[in-house]
C-alpha positions, 0 to 999 in steps of 0.5 A, spaced: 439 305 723 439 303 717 444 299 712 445 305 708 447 310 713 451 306 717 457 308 719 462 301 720 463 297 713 459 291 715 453 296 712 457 295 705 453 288 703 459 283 703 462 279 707 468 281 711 474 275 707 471 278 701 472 285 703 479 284 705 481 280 700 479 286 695 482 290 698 488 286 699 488 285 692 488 293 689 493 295 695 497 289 691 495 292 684 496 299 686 500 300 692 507 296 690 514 300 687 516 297 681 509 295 679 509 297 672 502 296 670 503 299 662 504 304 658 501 311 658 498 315 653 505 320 653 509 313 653 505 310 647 507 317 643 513 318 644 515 310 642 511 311 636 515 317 634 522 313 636 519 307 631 517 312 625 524 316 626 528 309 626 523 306 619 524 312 616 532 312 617 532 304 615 528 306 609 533 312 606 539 306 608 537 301 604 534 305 598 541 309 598 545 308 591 550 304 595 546 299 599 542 298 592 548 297 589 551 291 595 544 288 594 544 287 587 551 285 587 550 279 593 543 277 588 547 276 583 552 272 586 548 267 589 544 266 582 550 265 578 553 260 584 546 256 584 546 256 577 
């Protein structure tokens, strides 16, 4: 028989501590709860709708009349108390 057909994982063309020692390693990577590996496509999405809503309502705050008027208020001050 020869390797290509043969039934047993000796055929495969790796020697055995190298084939154990990747599959110890994918079943580390892969199999273990709480192994997070990233983000999905659906996560980044959702994470960058949040961080636009979140910049958007930070921008209206800062450009309202109320906040432009606190800030030009505090710059001046520290102007005059420099100078």
């Amino acid at each position: 028989m020869s390797p290509m057909m043969s039934p047993s994982p000796a055929g495969c063309g790796r020697p055995e501590p190298l084939r154990r020692w990747l599959r110890d390693r994918w079943a580390r990577l892969t199999m273990l709860p709480g192994r997070d590996r990233g983000m999905s496509t659906a996560e980044y999405a959702v994470g960058t709708i949040a961080a636009c809503a979140f910049a958007m309502l930070l921008f209206k705050v800062v450009t309202s009349p109320e906040v432009r008027q606190l800030i030009t208020n505090l710059i001046k001050r520290a102007l005059n108390v420099a100078g």
